[in-house]
C-alpha positions as CSV (number, residue, x, y, z in Angstrom):
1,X,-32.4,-41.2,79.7
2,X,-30.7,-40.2,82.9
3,X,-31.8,-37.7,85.1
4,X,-29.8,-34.6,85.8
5,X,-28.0,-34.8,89.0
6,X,-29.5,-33.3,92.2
7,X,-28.0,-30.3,93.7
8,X,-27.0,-32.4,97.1
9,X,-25.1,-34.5,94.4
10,X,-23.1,-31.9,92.6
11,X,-20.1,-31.4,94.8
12,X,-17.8,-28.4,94.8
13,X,-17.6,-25.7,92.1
14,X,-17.1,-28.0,89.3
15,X,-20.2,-26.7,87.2
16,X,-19.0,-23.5,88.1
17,X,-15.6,-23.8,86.9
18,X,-17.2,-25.3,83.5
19,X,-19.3,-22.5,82.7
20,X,-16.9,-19.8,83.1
21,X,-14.3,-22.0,81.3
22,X,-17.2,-22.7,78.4
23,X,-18.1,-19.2,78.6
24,X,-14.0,-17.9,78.3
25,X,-13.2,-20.0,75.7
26,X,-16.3,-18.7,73.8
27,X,-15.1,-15.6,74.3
28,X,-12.0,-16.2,73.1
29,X,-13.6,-18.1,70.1
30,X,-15.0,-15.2,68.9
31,X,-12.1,-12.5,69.3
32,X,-10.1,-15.6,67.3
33,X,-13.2,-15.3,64.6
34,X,-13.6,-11.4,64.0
35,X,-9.4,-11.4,64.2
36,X,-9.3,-14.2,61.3
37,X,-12.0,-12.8,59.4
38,X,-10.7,-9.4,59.6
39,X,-7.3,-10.6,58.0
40,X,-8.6,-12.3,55.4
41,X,-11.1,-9.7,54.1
42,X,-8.9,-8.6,51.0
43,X,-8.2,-12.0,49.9
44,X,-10.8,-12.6,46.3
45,X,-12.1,-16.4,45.6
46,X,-14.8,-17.1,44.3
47,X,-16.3,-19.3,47.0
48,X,-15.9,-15.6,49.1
49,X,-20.2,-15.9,50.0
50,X,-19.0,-19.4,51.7
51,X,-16.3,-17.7,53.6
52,X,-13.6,-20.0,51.9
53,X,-10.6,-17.3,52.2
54,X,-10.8,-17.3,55.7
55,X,-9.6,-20.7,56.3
56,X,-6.4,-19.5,55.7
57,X,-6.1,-17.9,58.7
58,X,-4.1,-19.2,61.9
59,X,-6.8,-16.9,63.8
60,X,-9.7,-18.6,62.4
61,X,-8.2,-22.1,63.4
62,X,-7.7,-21.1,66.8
63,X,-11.6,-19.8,67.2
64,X,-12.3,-22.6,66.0
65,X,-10.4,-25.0,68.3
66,X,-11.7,-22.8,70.9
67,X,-15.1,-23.8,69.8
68,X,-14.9,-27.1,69.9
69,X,-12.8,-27.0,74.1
70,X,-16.3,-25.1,74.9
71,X,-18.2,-27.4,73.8
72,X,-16.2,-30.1,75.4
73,X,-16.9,-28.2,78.6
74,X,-20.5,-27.6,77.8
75,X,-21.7,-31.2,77.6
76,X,-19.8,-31.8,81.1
77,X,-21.5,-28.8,82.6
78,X,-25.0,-30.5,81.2
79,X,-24.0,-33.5,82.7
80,X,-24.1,-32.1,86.7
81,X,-26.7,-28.8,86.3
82,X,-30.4,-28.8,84.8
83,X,-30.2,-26.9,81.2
84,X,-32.3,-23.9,82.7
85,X,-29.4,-23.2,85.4
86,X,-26.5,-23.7,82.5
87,X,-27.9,-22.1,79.9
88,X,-28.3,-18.7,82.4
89,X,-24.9,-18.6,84.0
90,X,-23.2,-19.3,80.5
91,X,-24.9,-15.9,79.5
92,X,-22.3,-14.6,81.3
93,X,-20.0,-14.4,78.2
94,X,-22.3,-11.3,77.3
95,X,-20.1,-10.1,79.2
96,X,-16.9,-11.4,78.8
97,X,-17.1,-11.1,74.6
98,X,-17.9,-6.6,75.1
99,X,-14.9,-6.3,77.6
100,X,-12.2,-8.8,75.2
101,X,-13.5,-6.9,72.2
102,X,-12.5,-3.3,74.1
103,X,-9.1,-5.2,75.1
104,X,-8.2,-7.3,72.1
105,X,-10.0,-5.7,69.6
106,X,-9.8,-1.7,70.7
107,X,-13.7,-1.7,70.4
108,X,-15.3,1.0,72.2
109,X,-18.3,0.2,74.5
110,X,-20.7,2.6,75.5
111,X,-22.3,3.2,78.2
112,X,-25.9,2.1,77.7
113,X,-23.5,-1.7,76.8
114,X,-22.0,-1.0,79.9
115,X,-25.6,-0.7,82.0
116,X,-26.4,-3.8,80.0
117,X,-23.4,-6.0,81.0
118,X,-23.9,-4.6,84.6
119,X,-27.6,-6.3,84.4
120,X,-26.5,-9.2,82.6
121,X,-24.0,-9.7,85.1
122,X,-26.5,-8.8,88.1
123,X,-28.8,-11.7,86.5
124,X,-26.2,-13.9,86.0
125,X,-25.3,-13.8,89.9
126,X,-29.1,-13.4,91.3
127,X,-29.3,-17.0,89.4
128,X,-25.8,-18.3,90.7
129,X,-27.3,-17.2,94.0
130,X,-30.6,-19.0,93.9
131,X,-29.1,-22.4,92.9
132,X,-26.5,-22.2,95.0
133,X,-29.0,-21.4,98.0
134,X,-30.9,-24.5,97.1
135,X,-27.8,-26.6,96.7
136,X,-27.0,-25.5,101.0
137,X,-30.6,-26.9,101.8
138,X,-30.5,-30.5,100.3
């Protein structure tokens, strides 16, 4: 088993990069999803309680693939930041997922979600903060 790398070691914003681009393509996972499943919800079968029908949707194929390229980013983002770190500034799709759901999906957000996103996001960058101050002094 290999160590994670030390912050002197990680160079640039690469890890950065990879957990916005994991957390985007979640987000855009999920829009796919709830766009796929809302198409398909007419369509009878009787393996509907598997959630057969929705197969047939272009929407659902594209979450889907969009799953997987977040993924693909995830494991490299794994690879250069301890799993504490990742895990925290990936949450930042709790905020990405409300605000494409207002845009793509025309859902409303109130504002108690909106005082929510503004903490997620405040946490999201007090822990981006703290790494990155630790990264400047090794």
């Amino acid at each position: 088993m290999t160590p994670i790398q030390s912050p002197a070691s990680v160079k640039g914003a690469l890890p950065y990069w990879g957990v916005l681009c994991c957390a985007l393509f979640v987000t855009a996972s999920v829009v796919c999803l709830k766009k796929g499943v809302d198409n398909t919800q007419n369509l009878l079968n009787t393996l509907s309680w598997l959630e057969m029908p929705a197969l047939v949707s272009g929407w659902v194929w594209a979450g889907i693939l969009c799953f997987i390229i977040s993924f693909v980013f995830w494991l490299k983002v794994l690879k250069v930041l301890p799993l504490n770190i990742a895990f925290n500034l990936v949450n930042i799709e709790h905020v990405f997922v409300p605000l494409a759901s207002y845009l793509f999906l025309g859902e409303m957000i109130s504002s108690m979600r909106a005082v929510g996103i503004g903490i997620v996001l405040l946490g999201v960058w007090v822990i981006a903060e703290a790494y990155c101050r630790i990264e400047e002094r090794v």
